[in-house]
C-alpha positions in Angstrom: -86.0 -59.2 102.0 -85.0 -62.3 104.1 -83.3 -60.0 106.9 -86.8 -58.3 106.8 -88.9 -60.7 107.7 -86.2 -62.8 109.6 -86.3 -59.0 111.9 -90.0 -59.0 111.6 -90.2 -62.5 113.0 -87.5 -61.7 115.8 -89.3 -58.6 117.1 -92.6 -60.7 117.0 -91.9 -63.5 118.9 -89.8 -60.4 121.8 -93.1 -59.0 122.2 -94.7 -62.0 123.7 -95.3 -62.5 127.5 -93.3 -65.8 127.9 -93.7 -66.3 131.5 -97.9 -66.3 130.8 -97.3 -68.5 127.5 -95.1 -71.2 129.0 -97.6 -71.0 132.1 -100.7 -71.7 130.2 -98.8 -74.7 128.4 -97.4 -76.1 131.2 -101.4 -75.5 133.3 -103.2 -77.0 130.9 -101.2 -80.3 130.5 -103.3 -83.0 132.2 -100.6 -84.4 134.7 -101.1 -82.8 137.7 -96.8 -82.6 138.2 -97.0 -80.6 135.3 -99.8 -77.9 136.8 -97.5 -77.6 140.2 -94.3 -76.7 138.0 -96.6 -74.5 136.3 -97.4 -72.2 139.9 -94.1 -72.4 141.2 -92.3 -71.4 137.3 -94.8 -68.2 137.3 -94.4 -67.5 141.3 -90.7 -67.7 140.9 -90.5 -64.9 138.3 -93.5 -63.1 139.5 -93.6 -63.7 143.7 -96.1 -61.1 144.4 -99.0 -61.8 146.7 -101.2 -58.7 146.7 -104.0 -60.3 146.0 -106.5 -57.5 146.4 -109.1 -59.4 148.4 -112.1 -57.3 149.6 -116.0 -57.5 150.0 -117.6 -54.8 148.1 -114.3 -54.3 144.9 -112.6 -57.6 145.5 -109.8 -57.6 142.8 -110.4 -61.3 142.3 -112.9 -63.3 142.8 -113.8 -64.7 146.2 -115.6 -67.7 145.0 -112.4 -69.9 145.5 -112.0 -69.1 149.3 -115.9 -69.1 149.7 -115.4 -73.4 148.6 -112.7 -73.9 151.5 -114.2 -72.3 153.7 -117.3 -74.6 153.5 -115.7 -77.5 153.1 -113.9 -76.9 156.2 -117.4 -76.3 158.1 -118.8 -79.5 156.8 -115.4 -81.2 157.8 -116.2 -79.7 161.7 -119.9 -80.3 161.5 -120.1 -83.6 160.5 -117.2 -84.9 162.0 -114.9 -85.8 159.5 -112.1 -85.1 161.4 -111.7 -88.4 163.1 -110.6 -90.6 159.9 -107.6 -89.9 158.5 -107.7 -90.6 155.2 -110.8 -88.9 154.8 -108.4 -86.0 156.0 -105.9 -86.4 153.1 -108.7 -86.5 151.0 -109.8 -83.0 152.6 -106.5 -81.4 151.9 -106.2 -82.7 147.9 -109.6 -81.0 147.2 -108.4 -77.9 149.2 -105.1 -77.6 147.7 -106.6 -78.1 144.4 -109.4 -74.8 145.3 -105.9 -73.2 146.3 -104.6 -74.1 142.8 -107.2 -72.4 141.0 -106.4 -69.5 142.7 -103.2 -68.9 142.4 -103.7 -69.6 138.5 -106.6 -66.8 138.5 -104.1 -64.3 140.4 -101.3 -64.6 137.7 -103.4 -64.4 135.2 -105.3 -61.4 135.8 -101.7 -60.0 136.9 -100.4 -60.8 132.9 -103.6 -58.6 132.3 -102.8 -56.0 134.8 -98.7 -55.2 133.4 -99.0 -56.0 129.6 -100.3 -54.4 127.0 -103.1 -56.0 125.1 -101.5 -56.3 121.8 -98.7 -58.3 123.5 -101.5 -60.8 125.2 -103.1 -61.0 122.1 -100.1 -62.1 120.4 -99.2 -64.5 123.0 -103.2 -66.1 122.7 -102.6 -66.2 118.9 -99.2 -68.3 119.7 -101.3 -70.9 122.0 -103.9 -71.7 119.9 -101.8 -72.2 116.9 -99.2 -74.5 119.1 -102.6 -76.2 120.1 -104.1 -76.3 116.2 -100.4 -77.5 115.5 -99.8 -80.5 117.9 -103.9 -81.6 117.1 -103.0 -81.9 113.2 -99.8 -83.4 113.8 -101.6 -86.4 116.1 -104.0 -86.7 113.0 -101.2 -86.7 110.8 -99.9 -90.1 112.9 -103.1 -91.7 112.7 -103.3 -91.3 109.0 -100.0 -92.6 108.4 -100.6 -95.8 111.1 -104.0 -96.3 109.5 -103.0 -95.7 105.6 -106.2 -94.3 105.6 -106.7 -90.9 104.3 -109.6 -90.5 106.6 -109.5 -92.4 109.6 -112.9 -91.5 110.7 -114.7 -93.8 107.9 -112.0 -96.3 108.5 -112.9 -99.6 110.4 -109.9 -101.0 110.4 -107.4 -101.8 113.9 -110.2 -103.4 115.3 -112.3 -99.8 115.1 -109.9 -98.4 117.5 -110.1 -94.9 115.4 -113.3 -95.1 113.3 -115.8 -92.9 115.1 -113.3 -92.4 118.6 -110.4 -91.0 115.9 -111.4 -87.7 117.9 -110.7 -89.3 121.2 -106.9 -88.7 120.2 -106.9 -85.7 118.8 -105.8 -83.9 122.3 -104.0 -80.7 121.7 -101.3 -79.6 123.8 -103.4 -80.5 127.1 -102.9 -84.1 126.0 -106.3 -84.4 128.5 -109.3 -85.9 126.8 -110.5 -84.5 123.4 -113.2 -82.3 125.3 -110.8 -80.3 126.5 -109.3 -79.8 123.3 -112.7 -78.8 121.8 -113.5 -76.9 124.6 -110.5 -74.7 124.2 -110.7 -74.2 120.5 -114.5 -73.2 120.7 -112.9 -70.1 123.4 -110.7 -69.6 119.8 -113.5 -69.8 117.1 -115.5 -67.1 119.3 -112.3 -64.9 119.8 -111.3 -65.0 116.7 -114.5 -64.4 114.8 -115.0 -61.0 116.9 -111.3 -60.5 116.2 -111.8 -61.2 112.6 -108.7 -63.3 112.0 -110.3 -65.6 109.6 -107.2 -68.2 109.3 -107.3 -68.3 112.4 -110.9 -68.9 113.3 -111.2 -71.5 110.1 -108.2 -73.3 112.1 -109.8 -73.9 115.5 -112.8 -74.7 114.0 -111.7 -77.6 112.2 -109.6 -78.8 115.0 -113.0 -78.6 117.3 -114.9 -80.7 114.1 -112.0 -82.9 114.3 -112.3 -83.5 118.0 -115.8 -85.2 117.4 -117.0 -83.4 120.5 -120.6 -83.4 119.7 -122.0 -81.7 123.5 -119.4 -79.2 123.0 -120.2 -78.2 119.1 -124.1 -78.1 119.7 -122.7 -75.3 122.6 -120.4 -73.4 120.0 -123.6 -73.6 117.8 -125.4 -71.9 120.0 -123.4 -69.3 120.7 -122.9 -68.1 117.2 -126.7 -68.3 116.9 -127.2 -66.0 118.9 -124.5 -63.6 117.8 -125.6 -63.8 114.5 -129.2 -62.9 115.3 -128.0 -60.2 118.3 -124.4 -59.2 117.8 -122.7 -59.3 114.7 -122.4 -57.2 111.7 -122.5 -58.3 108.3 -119.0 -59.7 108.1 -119.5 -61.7 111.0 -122.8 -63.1 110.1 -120.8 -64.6 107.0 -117.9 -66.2 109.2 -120.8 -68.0 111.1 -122.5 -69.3 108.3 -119.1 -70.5 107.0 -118.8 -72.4 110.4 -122.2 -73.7 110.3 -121.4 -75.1 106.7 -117.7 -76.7 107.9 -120.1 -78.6 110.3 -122.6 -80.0 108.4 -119.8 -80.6 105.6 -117.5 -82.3 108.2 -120.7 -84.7 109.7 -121.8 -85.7 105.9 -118.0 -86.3 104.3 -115.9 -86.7 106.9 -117.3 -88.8 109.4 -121.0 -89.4 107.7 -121.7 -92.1 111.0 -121.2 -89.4 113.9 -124.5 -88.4 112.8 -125.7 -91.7 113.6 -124.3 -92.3 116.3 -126.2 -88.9 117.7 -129.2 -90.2 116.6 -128.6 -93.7 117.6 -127.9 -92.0 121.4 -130.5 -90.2 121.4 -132.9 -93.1 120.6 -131.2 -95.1 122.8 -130.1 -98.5 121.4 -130.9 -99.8 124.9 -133.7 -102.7 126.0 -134.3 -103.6 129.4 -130.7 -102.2 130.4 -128.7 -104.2 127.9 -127.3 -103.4 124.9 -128.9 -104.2 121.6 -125.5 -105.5 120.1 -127.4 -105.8 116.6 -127.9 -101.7 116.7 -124.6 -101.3 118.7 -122.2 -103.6 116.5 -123.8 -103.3 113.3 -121.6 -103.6 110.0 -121.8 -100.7 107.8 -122.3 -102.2 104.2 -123.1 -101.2 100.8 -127.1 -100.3 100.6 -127.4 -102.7 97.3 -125.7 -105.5 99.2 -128.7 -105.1 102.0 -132.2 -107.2 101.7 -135.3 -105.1 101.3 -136.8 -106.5 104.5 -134.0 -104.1 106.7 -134.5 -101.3 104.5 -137.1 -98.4 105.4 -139.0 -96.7 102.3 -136.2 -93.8 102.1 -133.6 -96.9 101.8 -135.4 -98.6 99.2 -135.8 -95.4 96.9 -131.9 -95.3 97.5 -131.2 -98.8 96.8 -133.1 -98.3 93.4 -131.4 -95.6 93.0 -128.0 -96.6 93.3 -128.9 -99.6 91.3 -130.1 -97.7 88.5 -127.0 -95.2 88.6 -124.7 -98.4 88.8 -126.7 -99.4 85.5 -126.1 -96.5 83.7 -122.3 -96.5 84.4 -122.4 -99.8 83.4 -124.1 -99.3 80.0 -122.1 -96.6 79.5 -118.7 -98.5 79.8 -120.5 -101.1 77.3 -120.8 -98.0 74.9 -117.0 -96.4 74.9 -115.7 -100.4 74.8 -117.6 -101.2 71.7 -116.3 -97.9 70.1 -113.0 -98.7 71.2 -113.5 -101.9 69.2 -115.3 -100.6 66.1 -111.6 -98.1 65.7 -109.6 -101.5 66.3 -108.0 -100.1 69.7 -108.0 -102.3 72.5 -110.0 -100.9 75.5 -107.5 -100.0 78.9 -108.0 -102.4 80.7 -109.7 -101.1 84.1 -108.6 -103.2 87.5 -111.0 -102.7 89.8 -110.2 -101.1 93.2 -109.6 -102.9 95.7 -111.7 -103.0 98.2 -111.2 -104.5 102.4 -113.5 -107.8 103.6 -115.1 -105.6 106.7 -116.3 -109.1 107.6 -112.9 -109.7 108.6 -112.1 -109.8 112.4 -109.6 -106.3 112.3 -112.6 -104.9 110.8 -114.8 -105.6 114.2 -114.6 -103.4 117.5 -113.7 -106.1 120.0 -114.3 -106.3 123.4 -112.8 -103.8 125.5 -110.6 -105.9 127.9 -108.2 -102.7 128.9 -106.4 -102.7 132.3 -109.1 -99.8 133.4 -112.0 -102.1 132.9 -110.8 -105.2 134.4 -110.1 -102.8 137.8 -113.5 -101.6 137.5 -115.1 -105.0 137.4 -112.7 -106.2 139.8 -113.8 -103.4 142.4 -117.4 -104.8 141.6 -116.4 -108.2 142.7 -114.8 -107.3 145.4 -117.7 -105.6 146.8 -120.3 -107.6 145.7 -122.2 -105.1 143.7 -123.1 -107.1 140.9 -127.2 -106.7 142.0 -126.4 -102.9 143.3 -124.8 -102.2 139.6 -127.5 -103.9 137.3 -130.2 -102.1 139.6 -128.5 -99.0 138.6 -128.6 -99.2 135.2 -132.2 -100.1 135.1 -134.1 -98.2 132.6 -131.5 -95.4 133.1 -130.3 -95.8 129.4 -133.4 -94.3 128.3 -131.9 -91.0 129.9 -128.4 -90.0 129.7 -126.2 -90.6 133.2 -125.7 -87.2 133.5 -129.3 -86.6 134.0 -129.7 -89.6 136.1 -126.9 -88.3 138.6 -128.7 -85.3 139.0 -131.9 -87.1 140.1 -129.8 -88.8 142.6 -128.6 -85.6 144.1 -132.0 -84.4 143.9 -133.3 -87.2 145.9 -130.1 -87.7 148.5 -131.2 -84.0 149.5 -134.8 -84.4 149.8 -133.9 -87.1 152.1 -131.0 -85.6 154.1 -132.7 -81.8 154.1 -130.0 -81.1 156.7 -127.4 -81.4 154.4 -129.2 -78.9 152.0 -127.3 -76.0 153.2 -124.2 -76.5 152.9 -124.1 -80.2 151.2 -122.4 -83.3 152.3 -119.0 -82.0 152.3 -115.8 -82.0 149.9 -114.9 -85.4 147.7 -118.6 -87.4 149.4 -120.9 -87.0 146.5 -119.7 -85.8 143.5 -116.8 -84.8 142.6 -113.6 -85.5 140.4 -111.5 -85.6 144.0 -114.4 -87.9 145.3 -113.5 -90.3 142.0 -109.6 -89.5 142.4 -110.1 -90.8 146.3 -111.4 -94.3 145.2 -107.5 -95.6 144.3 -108.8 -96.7 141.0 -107.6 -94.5 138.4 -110.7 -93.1 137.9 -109.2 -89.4 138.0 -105.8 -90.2 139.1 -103.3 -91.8 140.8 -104.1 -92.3 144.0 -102.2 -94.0 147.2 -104.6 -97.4 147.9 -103.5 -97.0 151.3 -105.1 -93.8 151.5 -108.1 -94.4 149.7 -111.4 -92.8 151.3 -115.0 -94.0 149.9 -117.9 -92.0 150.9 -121.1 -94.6 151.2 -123.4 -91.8 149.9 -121.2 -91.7 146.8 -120.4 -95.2 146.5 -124.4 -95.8 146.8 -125.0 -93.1 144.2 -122.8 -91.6 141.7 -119.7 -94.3 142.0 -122.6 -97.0 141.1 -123.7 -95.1 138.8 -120.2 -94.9 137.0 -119.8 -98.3 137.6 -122.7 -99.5 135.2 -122.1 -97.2 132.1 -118.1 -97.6 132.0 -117.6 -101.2 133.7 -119.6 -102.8 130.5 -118.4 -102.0 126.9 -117.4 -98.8 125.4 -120.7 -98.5 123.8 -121.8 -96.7 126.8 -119.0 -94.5 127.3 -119.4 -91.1 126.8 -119.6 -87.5 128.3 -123.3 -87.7 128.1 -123.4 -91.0 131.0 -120.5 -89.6 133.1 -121.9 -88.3 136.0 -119.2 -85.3 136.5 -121.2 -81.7 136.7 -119.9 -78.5 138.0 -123.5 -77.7 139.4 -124.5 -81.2 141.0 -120.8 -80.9 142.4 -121.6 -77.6 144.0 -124.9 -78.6 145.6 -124.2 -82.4 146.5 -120.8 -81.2 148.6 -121.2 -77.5 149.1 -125.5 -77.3 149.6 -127.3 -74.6 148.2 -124.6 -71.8 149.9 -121.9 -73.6 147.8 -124.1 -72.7 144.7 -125.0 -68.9 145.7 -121.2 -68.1 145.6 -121.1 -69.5 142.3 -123.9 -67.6 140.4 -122.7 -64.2 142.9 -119.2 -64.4 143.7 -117.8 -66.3 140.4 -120.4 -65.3 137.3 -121.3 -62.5 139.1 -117.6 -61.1 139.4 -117.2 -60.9 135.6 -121.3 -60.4 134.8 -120.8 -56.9 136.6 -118.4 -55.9 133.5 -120.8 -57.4 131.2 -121.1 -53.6 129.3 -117.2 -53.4 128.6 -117.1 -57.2 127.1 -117.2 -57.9 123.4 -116.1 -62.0 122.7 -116.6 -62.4 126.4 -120.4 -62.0 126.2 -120.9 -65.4 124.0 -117.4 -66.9 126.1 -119.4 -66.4 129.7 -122.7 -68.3 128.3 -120.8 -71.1 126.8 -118.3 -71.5 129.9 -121.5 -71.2 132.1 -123.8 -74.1 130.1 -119.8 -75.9 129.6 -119.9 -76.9 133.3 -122.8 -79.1 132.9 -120.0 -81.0 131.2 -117.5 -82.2 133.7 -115.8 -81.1 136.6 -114.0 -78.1 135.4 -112.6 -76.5 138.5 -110.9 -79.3 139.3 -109.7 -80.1 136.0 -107.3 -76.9 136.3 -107.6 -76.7 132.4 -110.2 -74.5 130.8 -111.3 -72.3 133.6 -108.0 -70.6 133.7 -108.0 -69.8 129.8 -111.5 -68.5 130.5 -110.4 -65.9 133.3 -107.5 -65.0 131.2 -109.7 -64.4 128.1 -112.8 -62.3 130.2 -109.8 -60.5 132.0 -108.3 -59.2 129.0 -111.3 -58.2 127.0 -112.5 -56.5 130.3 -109.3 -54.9 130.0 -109.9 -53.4 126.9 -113.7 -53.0 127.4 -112.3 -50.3 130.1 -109.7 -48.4 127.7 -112.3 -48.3 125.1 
């Protein structure tokens, strides 16, 4: 029996394509050393370079070419070529275009020579290494914590509490968007695979992310499979989703809620932080005065009182009985329980190495005024919205630029952050450093306010990164016609022969409102891979 499945697990682990499995590992870690070993480990053992490039049946898409080519036209048009670091600055965003090409050729090439069964093997292998390495990094906060659930625990100065999902990274090690970005591409393979362990396994790692942006996404998709695409067996794996969420915000970590509905009312007044809303001590509702309770908080309060009561009374009751048989009562200790007025109990200020450059960089330029003015009102709308409006007006009053935009890393972009020399995105030389005005006007100032003050106002939701504001503030309005025809347009032409991919497109396609995703040479890639192989079998079906 044990030579069986020893055999069984041999032959399993033979019939994986290793050269795509160590790839995607090695691609998706968030040092950029690690992505260049990744391209030169697969070129080395697959060198070939027909590429299959045309107009009318390109082979891949032409999106990715389509981006150099007007960044290079901006670079002539306006200029550009007369500063030099501005020309180092050119040829990391075009290298990293480049990159996502060569990543989108091997994998539709894994696609082209294997046989499905063997990529879906080697996708079940990823995600589980992925599911594996999330749990494990939980695993270490429990056991640093002593907490059982580290996501109620206030402890080490809050630096887990509601951010616990902030660590949990996956194999990426990137930020836990990522993570829940990638496991969401999971829950909707596996449900229209119907692996159930294995869709219950990505789901909790998404939950455990605390990416709220990219749950509400997943949650959307799967409504609208359930109510257009599903069958009966299907329709029960969603609900079961649904309920793992709503079971995960009310036990597991009952203040993300809060904090969602504290966001969206926006704890803000006259720019500044309401540190009473922001820094607030969670405490026992009986311990609170009337006068900060709502009516729903004093039917609670009278509740709990009166259930405290009853358990009381009925202690009184089995003690006396105890007594009236002449056995001593056990002797109950009572549990106990941390002073959360204590200092380790308090987030305290953020004084990391990140903010201190950030407000030295403000010093240094003397943008105090420029940053405060920034952040005027705009808490009442997330940054992300805010950046947009910026872009927005920078082209209605630049209409020149409209075509083609103001060219690669001036406006928006994770190269345009990279380029600053503060860490933002990257190392980057300081000698080299290259700092559009536009974007240190605009978006850079924009950063500046929400992540130069406390971590209260970090989140995805202020950052100003966007795949669609990138396209139009540095490629114009051309930069965004290749997107919707040369890149969604490549794989919406196979829309009949996709299955998982149908729901996988929609969320990719709202997930770039989220960050800069082509240059992040992390998701996209799993993406193509995934729409590649279910257009794949779309075509043998």
């Amino acid at each position: 029996m044990y030579e069986r499945i020893a055999l069984s697990v041999k032959n399993f682990f033979r019939s994986l394509d290793w050269q795509l499995l160590l790839f995607l590992v090695l691609f998706l870690d968030v040092k950029i050393i690690c992505k260049l070993i990744a391209i030169l480990f697969i070129y080395s053992f697959r060198p070939g370079t027909r590429f299959g490039l045309s107009i009318r049946a390109s082979r891949l898409p032409l999106f990715y070419f389509g981006m150099i080519g007007i960044a290079l036209l901006d670079w002539l048009l306006y200029g550009l070529y007369a500063d030099i670091n501005y020309n180092i600055t050119l040829i990391c965003g075009v290298l990293i275009w480049l990159c996502c090409f060569l990543a989108i050729h091997q994998v539709k090439l894994s696609v082209e020579r294997a046989e499905p069964a063997v990529l879906h093997r080697t996708l079940l292998v990823f995600f589980t290494i992925n599911a594996a390495i999330s749990f494990i990094a939980l695993a270490r906060i429990m056991i640093e914590t002593g907490a059982l659930n580290p996501y109620t625990y206030q402890g080490h100065f809050q630096q887990y509490f509601l951010g616990t999902g902030d660590y949990i990274r996956g194999l990426s090690f990137d930020t836990s968007n990522t993570n829940a970005f990638i496991n969401a591409f999971g829950v909707l393979y596996f449900l229209y695979r119907k692996q159930v362990t294995m869709l219950l396994v990505c789901m909790s790692v998404l939950l455990l992310t605390g990416s709220n942006a990219t749950t509400m996404l997943l949650l959307v998709a799967l409504a609208w499979l359930f109510f257009f695409k599903s069958d009966r067996e299907r329709k029960s794996l969603i609900i079961v989703c649904c309920f793992m969420t709503v079971l995960f915000l009310v036990k597991v970590s009952p203040q993300n809620d809060k904090y969602v509905a504290r966001t969206a009312k926006q704890t803000l007044k006259e720019g500044k932080v309401d540190d009473s809303v922001v820094n607030r001590i969670v405490a026992r509702i009986t311990d609170m005065p009337d006068s900060e309770l709502d009516p729903e908080q004093k039917k609670l309060k009278i509740a709990t009182q009166y259930l405290d009561s009853v358990s009381y009374l009925f202690w009184l009751y089995k003690d006396s009985i105890y007594r009236l048989r002449g056995i001593l009562s056990p002797v109950i200790h009572p549990m106990l329980q941390p002073n959360i007025n204590r200092p380790e109990y308090q987030s305290r200020e953020d004084t990391g190495f990140m903010r201190q450059r950030l407000v030295q960089f403000i010093r240094d330029r003397d943008m105090a005024k420029q940053v405060s003015a920034a952040g005027e009102g705009c808490c009442r709308i997330p940054g992300k919205l805010i950046a947009l409006m910026q872009t927005e007006k920078f082209m209605t009053a630049h209409p020149a630029k409209l075509l083609t935009g103001n060219g690669l890393g001036r406006f928006s972009s994770k190269q345009a952050f990279r380029s600053t020399g503060l860490g933002i995105a990257g190392k980057y030389p300081a000698g080299l450093r290259y700092i559009a005005r536009d974007f240190l006007d605009q978006h850079l100032t924009l950063y500046l306010f929400y992540f130069a003050h406390g971590q209260e106002l970090r989140s995805m939701l202020n950052s100003p990164d966007n795949v669609y504001d990138q396209l139009l503030a540095e490629y114009g309005l051309t930069g965004l016609i290749f997107f919707v025809f040369l890149y969604l347009g490549y794989f919406a032409r196979h829309i009949r022969k996709l299955s998982y991919g149908i729901p996988l497109l929609l969320m990719m396609s709202a997930g770039f409102l989220t960050g800069y995703w082509f240059e992040q040479l992390s998701i996209v890639v799993l993406f193509e891979f995934m729409l590649f192989l279910d257009i794949k079998e779309g075509d043998g079906s």
